[in-house]
N, C-alpha and C positions, 0 to 999 in steps of 0.2 A: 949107394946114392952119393951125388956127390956134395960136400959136406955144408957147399954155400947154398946149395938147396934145401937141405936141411936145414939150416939158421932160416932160412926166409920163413918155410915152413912153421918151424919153430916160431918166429915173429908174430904169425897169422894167428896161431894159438892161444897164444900170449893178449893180442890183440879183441880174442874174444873173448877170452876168460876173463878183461877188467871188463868189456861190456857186462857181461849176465854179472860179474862184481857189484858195477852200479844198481844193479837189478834186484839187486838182493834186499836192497834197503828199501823199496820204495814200492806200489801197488802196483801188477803187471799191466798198466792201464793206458790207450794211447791216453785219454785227454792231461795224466799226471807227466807225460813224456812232454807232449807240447809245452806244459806251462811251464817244467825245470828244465831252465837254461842252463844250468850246469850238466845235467846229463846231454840234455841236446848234443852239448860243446865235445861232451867226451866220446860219445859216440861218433861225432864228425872227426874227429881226429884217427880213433881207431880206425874206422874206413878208411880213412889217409894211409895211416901206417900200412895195415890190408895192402891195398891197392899198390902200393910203391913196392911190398914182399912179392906181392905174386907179382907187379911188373920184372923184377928182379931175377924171380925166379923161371919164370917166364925166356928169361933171357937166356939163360943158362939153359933149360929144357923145355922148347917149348911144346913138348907132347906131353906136359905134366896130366896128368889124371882127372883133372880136378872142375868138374861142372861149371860153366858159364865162367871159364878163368881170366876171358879178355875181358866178362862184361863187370869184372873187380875191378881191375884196372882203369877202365871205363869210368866205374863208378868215383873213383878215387879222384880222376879228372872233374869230372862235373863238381863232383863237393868243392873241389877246389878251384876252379876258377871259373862256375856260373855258380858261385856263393848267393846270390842276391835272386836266385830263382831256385833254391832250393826250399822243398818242402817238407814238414818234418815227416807227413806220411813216406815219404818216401825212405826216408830214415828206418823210418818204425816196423815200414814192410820187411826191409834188409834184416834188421832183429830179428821179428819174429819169424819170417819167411824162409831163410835163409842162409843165417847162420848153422843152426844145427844139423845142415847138410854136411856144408863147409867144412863144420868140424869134425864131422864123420867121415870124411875124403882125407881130409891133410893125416888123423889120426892112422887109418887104412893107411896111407903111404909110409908113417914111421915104423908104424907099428910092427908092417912086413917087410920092413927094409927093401923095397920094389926099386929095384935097379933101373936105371933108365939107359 
């Protein structure tokens, strides 16, 4: 694989491992999610980061493996510039809904060095 797919990869990981981090301190709750703006905050940024990896990676291959990989990218966009109509449920779905696919795809790709 080639190696800038792998960092992006790599990012995406990275990316969700400080979300469930935040997670770790706090009650798996939405209504706790809503009211701390700090988590909010950090969560909208990792989707960022997300979004801009797999846009990247994307680039590079875009037959990546990887479940709903435009609609990351997608997401990345919306977060970022229709900010003022974002909802945290929508946040919260991508958490809990979501992620631990995600992470279970990008790992399968490292994991078996799958060439592309």
């Amino acid at each position: 694989m080639d190696n800038r797919v792998n960092k992006y990869l790599q990012d995406i990981l990275t990316a969700i491992d400080e979300i469930w981090f935040f997670m770790e301190s706090r009650p798996r709750e939405y209504a706790v999610f809503c009211e701390d703006l700090l988590f909010r905050r950090g969560v909208e940024r990792n989707i960022e980061i997300m979004g801009e990896a797999m846009n990247k990676a994307l680039k590079l291959n875009p037959e990546l493996p990887i479940t709903n990989s435009r609609k990351i990218v997608d997401t990345k966009n919306f977060v970022i510039h229709a900010y003022d109509s974002l909802k945290p449920d929508l946040l919260w779905g991508i958490v809990i809904n979501h992620l631990p696919l995600l992470r279970k795809e990008i790992e399968a790709i490292l994991n078996n060095g799958i060439d592309f």
